[in-house]
C-alpha positions in Angstrom: 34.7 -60.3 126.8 35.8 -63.1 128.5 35.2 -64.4 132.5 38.3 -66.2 133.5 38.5 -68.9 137.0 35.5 -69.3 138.6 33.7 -65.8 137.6 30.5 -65.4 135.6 29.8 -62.3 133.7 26.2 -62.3 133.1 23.2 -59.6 132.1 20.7 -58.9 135.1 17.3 -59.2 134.2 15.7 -55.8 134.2 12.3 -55.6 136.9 10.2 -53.0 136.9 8.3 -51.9 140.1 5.7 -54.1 141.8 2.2 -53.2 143.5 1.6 -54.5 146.7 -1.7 -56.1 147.9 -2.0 -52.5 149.5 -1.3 -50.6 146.5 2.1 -49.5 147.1 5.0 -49.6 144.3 8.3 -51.0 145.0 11.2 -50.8 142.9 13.0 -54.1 142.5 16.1 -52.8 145.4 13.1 -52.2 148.1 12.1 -56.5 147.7 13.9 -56.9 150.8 11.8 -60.6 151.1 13.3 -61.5 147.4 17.0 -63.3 147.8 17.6 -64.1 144.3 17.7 -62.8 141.4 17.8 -63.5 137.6 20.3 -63.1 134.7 21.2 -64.4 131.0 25.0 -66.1 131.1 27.1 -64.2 129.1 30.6 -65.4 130.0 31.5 -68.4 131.8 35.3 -68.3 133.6 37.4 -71.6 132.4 37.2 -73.3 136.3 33.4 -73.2 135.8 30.6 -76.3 135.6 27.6 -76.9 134.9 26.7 -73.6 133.4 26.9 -72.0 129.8 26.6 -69.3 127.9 23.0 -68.1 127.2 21.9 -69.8 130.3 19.2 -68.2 132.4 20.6 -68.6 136.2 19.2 -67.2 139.5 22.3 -65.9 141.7 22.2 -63.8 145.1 21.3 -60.5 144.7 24.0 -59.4 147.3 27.2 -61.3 146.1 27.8 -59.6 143.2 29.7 -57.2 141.6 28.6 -54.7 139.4 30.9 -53.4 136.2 30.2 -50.7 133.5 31.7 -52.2 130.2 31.1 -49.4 127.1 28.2 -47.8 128.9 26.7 -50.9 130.0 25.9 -52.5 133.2 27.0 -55.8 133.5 27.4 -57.9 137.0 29.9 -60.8 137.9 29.3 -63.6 140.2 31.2 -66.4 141.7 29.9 -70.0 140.8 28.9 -70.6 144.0 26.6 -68.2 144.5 24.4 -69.7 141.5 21.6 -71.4 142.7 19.1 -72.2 139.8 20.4 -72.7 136.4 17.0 -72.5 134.1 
């Protein structure tokens, strides 16, 4: 698997739910106050800088695009919507 111009293939870091101060659980798609959210670099497209493969990264959560490869979730992202490479 390859990303190719300015497209990064990377692994989304799996959340589980979350307790609230008032004891509620939310899954990780009901964090409406959470923009960002974190991934392992497995591809980097050619026009690409700055980041690598087996990078850690924080992207937005809602420019993204999701792709089943061999029964597995994978999600692409432009460069630019990396904002924290760890």
């Amino acid at each position: 698997m390859k990303a190719i111009g300015r497209n990064i293939l990377i692994q989304p870091e799996k959340q589980g739910t979350e307790k609230t101060k008032g004891g509620l659980l939310l899954a990780e798609q009901q964090r409406a106050d959470i923009r960002y959210q974190k991934g392992l670099v497995l591809s980097v497209g050619d026009m690409v800088c700055g980041i690598k493969e087996n990078d850690k990264i924080f992207y937005d959560k809602n420019a993204y695009h999701k792709i089943d490869i061999d029964g597995e979730n994978y999600c692409i992202v432009k460069d630019i919507d990396v904002v924290i490479v760890l």
